[in-house]
VEXLUM-845061 format. One line per 5 residues: number of its first residue (from 0); their letters; for each residue x, y, z of C-alpha. Coordinates in nm, 2 decimals, always signed. Example, Ala and Ser with C-alpha at 12.3 -4.5 7.8 and 13.67 -1.06 7.14 Angstrom:
# VEXLUM-845061
0 = AS = +1.23,-0.45,+0.78  +1.37,-0.11,+0.71
//
This chain:
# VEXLUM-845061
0 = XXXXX = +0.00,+0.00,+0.00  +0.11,+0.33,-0.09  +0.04,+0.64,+0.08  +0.11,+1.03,-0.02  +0.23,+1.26,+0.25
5 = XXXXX = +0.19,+1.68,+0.14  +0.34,+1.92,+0.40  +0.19,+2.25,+0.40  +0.46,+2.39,+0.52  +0.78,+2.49,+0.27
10 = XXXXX = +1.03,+2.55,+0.59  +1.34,+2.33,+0.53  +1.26,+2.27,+0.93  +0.89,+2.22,+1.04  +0.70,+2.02,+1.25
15 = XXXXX = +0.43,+1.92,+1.01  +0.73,+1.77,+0.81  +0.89,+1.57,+1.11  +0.54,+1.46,+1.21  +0.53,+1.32,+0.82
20 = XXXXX = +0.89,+1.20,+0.84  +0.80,+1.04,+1.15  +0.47,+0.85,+1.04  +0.67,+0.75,+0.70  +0.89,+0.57,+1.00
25 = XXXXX = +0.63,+0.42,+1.20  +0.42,+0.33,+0.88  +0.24,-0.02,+0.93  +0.42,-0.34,+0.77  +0.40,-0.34,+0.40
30 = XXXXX = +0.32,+0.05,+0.36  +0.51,+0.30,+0.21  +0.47,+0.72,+0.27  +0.60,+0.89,-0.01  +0.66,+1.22,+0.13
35 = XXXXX = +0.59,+1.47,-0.21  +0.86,+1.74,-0.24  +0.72,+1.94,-0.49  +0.46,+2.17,-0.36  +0.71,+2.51,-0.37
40 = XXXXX = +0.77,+2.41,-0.73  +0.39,+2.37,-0.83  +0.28,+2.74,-1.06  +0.04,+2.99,-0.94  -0.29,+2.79,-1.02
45 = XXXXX = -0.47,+2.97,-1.34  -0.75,+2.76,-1.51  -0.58,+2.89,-1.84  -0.37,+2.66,-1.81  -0.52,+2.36,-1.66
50 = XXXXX = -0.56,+2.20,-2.01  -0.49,+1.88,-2.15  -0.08,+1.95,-2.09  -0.07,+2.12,-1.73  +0.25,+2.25,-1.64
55 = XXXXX = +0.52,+1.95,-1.60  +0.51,+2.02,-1.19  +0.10,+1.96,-1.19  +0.15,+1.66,-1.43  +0.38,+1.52,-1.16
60 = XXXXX = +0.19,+1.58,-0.83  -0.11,+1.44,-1.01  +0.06,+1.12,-1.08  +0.19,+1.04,-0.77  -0.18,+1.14,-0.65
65 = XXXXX = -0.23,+0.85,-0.90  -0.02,+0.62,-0.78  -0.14,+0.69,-0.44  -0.39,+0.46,-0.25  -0.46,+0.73,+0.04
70 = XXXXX = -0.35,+1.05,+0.13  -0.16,+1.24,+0.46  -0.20,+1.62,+0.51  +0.00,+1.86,+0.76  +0.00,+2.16,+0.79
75 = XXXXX = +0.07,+2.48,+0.98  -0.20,+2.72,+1.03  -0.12,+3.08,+0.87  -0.31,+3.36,+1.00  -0.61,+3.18,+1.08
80 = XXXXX = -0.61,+2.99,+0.73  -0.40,+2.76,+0.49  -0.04,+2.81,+0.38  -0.07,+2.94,+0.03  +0.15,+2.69,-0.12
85 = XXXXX = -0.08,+2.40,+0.03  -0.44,+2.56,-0.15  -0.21,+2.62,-0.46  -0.15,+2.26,-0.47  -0.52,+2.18,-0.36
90 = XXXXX = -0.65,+2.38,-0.65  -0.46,+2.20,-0.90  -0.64,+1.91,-0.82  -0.97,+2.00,-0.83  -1.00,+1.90,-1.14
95 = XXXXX = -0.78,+1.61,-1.19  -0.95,+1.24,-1.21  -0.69,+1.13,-1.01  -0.77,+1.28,-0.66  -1.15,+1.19,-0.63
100 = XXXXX = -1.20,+0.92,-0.35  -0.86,+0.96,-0.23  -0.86,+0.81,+0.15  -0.77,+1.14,+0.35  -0.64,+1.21,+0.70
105 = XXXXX = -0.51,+1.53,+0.84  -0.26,+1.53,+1.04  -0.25,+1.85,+1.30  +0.10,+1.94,+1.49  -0.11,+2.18,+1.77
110 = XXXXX = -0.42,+2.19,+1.87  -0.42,+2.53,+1.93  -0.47,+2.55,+1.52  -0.87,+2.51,+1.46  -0.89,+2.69,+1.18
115 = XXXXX = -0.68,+2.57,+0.93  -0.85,+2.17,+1.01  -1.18,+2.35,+0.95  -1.09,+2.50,+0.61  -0.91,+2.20,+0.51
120 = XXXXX = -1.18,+1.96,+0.56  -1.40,+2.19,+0.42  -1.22,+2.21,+0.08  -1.14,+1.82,+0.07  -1.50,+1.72,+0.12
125 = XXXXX = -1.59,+1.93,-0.17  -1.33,+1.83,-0.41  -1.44,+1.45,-0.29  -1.19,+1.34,-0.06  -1.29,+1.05,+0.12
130 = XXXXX = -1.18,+1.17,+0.48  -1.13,+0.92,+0.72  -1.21,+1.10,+1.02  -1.14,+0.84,+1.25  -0.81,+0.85,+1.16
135 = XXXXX = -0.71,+1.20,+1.22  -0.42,+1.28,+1.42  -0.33,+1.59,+1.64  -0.02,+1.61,+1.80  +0.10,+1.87,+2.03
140 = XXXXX = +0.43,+1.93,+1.95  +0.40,+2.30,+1.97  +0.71,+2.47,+2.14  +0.87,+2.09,+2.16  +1.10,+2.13,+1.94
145 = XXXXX = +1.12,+1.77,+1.81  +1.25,+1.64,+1.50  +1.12,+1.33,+1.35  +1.31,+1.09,+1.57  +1.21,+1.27,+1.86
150 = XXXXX = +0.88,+1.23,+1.75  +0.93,+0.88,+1.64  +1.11,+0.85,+2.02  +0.79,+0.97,+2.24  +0.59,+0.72,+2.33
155 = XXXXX = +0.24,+0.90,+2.31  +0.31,+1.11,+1.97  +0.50,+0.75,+1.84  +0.14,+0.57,+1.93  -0.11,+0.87,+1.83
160 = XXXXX = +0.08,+0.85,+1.44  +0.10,+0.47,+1.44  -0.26,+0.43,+1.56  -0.44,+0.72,+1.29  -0.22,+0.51,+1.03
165 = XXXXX = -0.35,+0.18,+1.13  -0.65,+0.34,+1.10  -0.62,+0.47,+0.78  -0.48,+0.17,+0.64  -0.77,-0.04,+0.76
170 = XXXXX = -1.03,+0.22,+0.60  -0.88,+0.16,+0.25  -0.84,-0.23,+0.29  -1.21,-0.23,+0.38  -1.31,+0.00,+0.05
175 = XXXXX = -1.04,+0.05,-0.15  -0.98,+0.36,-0.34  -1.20,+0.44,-0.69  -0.95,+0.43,-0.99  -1.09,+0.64,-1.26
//
């Protein structure tokens, strides 16, 4: 099983990327998280040029979308909203065949952040995510200062991540993904 992990955040240095980092490392037997590094690189969205040859960048997160049987989401919380990058990347797959039914979970690094969760399910429900709600992780590693080993390291985090994956994992062996 293969699973898709998009950071929100572009900081060579975040805890939404350890926390992805670290569930790549506790990932159940037999799955793989494919962290995507290409979100920073992805163009402004412009429907002009979502035709039949997107921009290379586009073409390429869409495939591994493809390739994908569920997806993981991090991400900081800007100003009461979504990174910019992170929509960017959302709104290139709107319309792309390849996201619809996607098993989601979100993955939040401080539960302080409420709004950011909200918007993001919000948007993934209408571009038909299947969320997996029961899955959902939140992790407070505000101020902590942890890296992915750390993370990894700490018992409760360690079980939180392993336990929303299980999760996940069992939610997609029981109805697997639609392949359009």
């Amino acid at each position: 099983m293969r699973l898709l992990a998009l950071c929100g955040s572009l900081r060579a240095v975040s805890s939404n990327g350890s926390a992805l980092v670290a569930a790549a490392q506790l990932a159940p037997a037999g799955v793989e998280v494919v962290i995507y590094p290409g979100l920073g690189d992805l163009p402004h969205f412009n429907p002009d040029l979502d035709t039949e040859a997107p921009p290379e960048p586009v073409l390429a997160l869409r495939r591994e979308i493809g390739l994908s049987d569920g997806l993981i989401l991090s991400t900081p919380e800007y100003a009461h909203g979504l990174p910019g990058a992170l929509k960017n990347g959302l709104d290139w797959l709107v319309s792309s065949l390849e996201f619809a039914d996607t098993p989601t979970i979100l993955i939040n690094t401080s539960p302080a952040s409420v709004h950011a969760p909200a918007q993001l399910r919000e948007i993934l429900t209408t571009m038909s995510a299947r969320l997996v709600e029961a899955a959902f992780v939140t992790l407070n590693l505000r101020g902590r200062g942890l890296d992915a080993a750390g993370i990894a390291a700490d018992p409760d985090l360690s079980a939180a991540l392993a336990g929303g994956l299980e999760r996940l994992v069992a939610a997609i062996a029981a109805q697997p993904r639609a392949r359009w």
